[in-house]
C-alpha positions in Angstrom: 21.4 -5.4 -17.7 19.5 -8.8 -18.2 17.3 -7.0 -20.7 20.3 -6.1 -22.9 21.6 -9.6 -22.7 18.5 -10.9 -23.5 18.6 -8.7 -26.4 22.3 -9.8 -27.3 21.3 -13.5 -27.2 17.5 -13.4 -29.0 19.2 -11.5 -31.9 21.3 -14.4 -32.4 18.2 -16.7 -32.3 15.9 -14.4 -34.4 18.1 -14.5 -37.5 18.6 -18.4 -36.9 15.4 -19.7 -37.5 11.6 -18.5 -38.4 9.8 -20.6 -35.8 12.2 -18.6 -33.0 10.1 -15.7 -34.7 6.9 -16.9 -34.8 7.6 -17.6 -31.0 8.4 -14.1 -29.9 5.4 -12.7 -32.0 3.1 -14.9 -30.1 5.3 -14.1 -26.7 5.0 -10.4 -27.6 0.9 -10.5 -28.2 0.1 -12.8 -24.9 2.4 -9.7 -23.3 0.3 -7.4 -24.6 -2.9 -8.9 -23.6 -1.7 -9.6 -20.2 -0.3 -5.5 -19.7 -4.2 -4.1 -21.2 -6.0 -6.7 -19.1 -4.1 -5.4 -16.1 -4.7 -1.7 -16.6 -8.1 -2.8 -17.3 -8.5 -4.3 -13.8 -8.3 -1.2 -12.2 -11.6 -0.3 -13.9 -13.8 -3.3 -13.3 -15.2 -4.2 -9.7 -13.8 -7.5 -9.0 -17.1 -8.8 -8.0 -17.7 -8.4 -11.5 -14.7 -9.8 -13.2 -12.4 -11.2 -9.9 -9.5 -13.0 -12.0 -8.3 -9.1 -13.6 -7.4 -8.7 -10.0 -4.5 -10.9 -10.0 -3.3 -9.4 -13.1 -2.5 -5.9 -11.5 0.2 -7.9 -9.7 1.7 -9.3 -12.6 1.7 -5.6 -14.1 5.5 -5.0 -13.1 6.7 -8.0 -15.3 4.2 -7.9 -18.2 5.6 -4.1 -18.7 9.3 -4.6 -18.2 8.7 -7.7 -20.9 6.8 -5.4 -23.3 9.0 -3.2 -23.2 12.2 -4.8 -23.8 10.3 -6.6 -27.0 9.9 -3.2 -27.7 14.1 -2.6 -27.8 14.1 -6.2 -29.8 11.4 -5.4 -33.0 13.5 -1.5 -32.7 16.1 -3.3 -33.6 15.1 -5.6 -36.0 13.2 -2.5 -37.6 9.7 -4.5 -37.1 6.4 -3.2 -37.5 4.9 -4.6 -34.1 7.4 -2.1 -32.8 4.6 0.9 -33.4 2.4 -1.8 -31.3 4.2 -2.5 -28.2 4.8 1.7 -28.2 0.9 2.6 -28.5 0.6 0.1 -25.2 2.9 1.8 -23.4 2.1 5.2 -23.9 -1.8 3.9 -22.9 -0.1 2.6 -19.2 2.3 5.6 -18.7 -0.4 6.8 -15.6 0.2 3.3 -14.1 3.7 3.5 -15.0 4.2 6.9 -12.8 2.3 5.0 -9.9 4.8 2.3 -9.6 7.5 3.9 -10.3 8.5 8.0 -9.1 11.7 9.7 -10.4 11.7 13.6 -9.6 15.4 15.2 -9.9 14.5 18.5 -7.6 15.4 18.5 -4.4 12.9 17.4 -1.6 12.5 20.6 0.5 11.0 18.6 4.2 8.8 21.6 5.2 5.4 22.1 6.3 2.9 19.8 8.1 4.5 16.7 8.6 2.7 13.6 8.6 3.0 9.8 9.1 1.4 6.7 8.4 2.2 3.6 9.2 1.0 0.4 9.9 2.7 -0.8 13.3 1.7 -4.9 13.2 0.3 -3.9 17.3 3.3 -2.5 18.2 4.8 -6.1 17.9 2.5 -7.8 20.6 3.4 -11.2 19.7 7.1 -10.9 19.5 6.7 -12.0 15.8 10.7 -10.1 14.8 12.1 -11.9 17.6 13.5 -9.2 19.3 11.7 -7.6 22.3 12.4 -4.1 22.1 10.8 -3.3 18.6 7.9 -1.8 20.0 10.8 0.8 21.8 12.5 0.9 18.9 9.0 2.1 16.7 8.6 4.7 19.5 12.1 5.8 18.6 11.3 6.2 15.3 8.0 8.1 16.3 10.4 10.5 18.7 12.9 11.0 15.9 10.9 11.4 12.9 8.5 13.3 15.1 5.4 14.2 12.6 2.5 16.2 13.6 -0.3 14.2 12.8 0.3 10.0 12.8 -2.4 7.5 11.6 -1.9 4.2 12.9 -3.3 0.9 11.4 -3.4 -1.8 13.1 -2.8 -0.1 16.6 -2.7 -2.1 20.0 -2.8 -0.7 23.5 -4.2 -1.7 27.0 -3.8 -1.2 30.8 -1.2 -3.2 31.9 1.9 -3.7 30.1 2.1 -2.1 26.4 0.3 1.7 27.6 0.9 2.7 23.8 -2.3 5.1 23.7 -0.8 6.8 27.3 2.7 6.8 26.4 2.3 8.6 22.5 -0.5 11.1 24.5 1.7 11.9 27.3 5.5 10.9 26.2 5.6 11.5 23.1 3.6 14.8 23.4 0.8 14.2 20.9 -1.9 16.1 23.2 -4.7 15.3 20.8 -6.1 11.5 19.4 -9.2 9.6 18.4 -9.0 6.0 18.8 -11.6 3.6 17.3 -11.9 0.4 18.8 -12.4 -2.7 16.1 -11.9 -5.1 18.8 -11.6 -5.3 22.8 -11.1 -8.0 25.3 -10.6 -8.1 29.1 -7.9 -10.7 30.1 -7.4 -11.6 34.0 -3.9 -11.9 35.4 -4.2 -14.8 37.4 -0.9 -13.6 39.4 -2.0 -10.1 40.5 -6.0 -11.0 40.3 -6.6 -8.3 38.8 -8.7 -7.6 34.9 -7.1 -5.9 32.5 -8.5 -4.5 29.0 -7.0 -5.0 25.8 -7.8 -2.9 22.4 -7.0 -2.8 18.7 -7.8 -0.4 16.6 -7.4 2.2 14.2 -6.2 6.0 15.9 -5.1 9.2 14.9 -2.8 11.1 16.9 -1.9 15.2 16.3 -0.7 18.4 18.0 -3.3 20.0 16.3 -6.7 20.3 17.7 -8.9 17.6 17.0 -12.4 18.8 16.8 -14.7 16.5 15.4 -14.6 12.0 14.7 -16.5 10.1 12.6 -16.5 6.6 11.0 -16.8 5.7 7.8 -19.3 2.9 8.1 -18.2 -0.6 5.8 -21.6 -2.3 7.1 -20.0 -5.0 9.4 -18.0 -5.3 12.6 -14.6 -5.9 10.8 -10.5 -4.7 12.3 -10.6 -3.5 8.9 -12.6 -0.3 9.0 -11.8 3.8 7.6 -12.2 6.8 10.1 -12.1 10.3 9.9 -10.8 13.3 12.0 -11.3 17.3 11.5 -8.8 19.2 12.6 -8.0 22.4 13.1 -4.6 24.1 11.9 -4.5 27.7 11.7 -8.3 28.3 12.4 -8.2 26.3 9.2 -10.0 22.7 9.1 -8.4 19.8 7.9 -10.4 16.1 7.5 -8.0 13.2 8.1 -9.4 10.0 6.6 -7.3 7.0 8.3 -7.7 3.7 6.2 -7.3 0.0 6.7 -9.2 -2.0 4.1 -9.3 -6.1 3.9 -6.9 -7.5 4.6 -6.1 -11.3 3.0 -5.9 -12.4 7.4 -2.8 -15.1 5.9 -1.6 -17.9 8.9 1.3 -19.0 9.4 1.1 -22.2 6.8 0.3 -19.0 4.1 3.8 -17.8 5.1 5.5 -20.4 4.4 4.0 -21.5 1.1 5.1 -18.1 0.2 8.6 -18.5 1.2 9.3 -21.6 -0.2 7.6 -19.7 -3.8 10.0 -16.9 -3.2 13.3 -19.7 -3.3 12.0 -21.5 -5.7 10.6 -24.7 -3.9 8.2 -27.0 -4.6 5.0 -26.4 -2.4 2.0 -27.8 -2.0 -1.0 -26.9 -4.4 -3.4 -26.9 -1.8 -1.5 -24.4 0.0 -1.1 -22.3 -2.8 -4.6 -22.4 -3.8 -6.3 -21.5 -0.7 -4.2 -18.4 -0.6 -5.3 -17.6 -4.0 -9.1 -18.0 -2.5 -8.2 -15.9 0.5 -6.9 -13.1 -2.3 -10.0 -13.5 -4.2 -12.3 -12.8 -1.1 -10.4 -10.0 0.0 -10.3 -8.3 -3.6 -13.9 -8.2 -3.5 -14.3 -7.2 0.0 -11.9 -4.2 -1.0 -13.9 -3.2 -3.8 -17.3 -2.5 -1.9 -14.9 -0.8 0.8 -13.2 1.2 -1.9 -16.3 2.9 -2.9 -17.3 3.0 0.5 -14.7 5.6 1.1 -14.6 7.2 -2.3 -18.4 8.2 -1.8 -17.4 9.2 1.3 -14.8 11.3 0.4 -16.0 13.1 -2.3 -19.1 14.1 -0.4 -16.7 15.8 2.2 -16.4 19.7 0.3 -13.7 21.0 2.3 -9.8 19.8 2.0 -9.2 16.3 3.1 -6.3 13.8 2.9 -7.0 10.3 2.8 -4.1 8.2 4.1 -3.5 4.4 5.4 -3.1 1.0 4.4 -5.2 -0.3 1.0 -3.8 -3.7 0.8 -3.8 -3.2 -2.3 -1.3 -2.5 -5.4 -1.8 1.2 -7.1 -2.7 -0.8 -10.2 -6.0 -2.4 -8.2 -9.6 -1.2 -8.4 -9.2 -0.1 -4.6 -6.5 2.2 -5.6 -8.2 4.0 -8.7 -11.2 4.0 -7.0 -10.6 6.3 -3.9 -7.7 8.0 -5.4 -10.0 9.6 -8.0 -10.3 13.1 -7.4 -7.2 13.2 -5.3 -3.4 13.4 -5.9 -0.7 10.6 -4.6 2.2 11.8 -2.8 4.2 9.7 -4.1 3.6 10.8 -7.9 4.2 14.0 -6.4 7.4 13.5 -4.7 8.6 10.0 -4.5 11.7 8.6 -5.9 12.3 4.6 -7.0 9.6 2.1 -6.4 8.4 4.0 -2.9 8.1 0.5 -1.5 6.1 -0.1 2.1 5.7 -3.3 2.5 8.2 -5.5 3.9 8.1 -8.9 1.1 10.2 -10.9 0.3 8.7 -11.3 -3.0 8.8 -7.7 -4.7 8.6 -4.7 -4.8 4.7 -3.4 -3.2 4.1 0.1 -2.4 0.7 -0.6 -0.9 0.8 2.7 2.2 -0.6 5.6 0.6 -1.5 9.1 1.0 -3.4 10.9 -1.1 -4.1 14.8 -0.7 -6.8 16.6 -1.5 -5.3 18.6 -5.4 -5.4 22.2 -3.3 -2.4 20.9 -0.9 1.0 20.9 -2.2 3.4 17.7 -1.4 6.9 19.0 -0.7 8.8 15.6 0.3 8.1 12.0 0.6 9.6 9.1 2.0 9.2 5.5 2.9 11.3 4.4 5.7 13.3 1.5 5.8 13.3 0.2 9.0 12.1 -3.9 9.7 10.1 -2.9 12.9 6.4 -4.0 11.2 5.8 -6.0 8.3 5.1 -2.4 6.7 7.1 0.5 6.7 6.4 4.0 7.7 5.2 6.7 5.1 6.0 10.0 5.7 5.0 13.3 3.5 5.9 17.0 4.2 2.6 19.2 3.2 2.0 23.1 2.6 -2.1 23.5 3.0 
């Protein structure tokens, strides 16, 4: 709708004066330029060329702008037209990773699987509402996949008994947990130690037969594991994935906020967020290829799954996608968005299938219990 308007009102303007069309060719170019350099991002490390990064998020806009230039020199029967067309027939693979539109009906068969990103189960109260972490076990029960890959997982031995209660509640009889962090806290009222873990874990009906790490060459909560299991007598890797993340405070949330309503913020604020974004992007890349080489190395069928941090138009994306297909593509309708922003649209959950397993459904799931929300695929192996 504001496209056509905008189409309405510039063809008023374009026939009024020559310097309005001067404008929109140099518009339309800068466009251009921005849309190529962002596709181009995807391509080159960020430790190389770290400012492309920050393009792949301004992909979304660039190509909606592009392409309603494309309506406006259409219409006025300009040559530029053939132009804006070749660039958007060179983008249409990034197109289809931001945006999925399949007509067929999902058929929610198969292997199910989920993964999702649970913000520790809620540990620190951050919705304001004490029973989310009930409420994402819920969820769990209702949905009730057979194999669940958890980033940023949280458990201990006193109060939240998350690892005891999915095992043994929840009926999910096999599950690796790697440990990126432990502490032992003492409750001064009962005297008594207690020990406290995060993590990433992988929990399935199936049998788990063999864990692994996929090693990013530091102690970090950001890390990628790996779990074989066995389906059928068939085996089936599980590659559960958590790269950098940008570790934003609470001042980072707020510059954000008062961005997303249009307020004036400080540019010290917004600037070391964009140094925090620049660090991370690099830290991705070298994690990206950690797991690609990984991957690839592994001959028998594998799903990589988890949270990249990342856009699909980012070098993290490209990079350990390659080789594999994106359920989404596959199956997913609309933007497939899974995480929870007030400032777009950002589909940065994924999983990605080894080409020899077919995707029947897939889904994102609405729900405000994390500040991501659940991915969930139907699978035929």
């Amino acid at each position: 709708m504001i496209s056509w308007i905008f189409i309405l009102f510039s063809n008023a303007f374009y026939y009024f004066t020559p310097m309005i069309r001067r404008l929109f060719y140099f518009l339309n170019i800068c466009l251009i330029i921005v849309l190529f350099s962002a596709c181009m991002s995807c391509y080159i490390s960020p430790s190389i060329a770290w400012p492309l990064s920050f393009l792949g998020l301004a992909f979304p806009i660039a190509l909606v702008s592009v392409f309603t230039f494309l309506l406006l020199w259409a219409l006025w029967r300009k040559k530029i037209f053939w132009l804006n067309l070749f660039v958007l027939l060179l983008c249409w693979p990034f197109v289809k990773s931001i945006f999925a539109f399949h007509f067929s009906k999902a058929e929610e068969k198969g292997t199910k699987l989920m993964s999702y990103n649970v913000r520790n189960f809620d540990l620190y109260n951050w919705s304001g509402n004490k029973k989310t972490r009930s409420r994402i076990m819920d969820l769990i029960r209702k949905e009730n996949p057979d194999i669940i890959c958890f980033q940023e997982f949280y458990t201990d031995d006193e109060e939240f008994h998350n690892e005891e209660y999915i095992r043994d509640s929840l009926g999910y009889k096999y599950h690796y947990l790697h440990v990126t962090d432990d502490k032992w806290y003492k409750n001064t009222e009962h005297m008594k130690w207690h020990h406290l873990l995060w993590g990433l874990a992988v929990f399935s009906r199936y049998e788990i037969v063999d864990t692994g790490l996929v090693r990013f060459g530091e102690k970090s909560g950001n890390q990628c594991i790996f779990a074989d299991l066995r389906i059928d007598g068939k085996p089936l890797r599980i590659y559960n994935t958590h790269l950098q993340s940008m570790h934003l405070n609470y001042d980072d949330y707020d510059a954000i906020e008062e961005l997303s309503e249009n307020q004036n913020t400080n540019w010290y604020r917004v600037k070391n967020i964009f140094r925090k974004m620049k660090h991370a992007y690099a830290k991705r890349a070298d994690q990206a290829k950690a797991v690609h080489e990984h991957v690839s190395a592994h001959q028998g069928q594998k799903i990589v799954c988890g949270d990249f941090n990342d856009s699909p138009v980012s070098y993290s994306y490209q990079t350990i996608s390659s080789g594999l297909n994106d359920a989404f593509v596959e199956r997913g309708k609309g933007f497939g968005e899974s995480f929870n922003s007030k400032l777009g649209f950002f589909r940065i959950d994924f999983v990605l299938p080894d080409p020899s397993i077919r995707v029947n459904s897939f889904r994102s799931i609405h729900r405000t219990l994390s500040d991501h929300f659940p991915v969930v695929v139907t699978l035929s192996l």
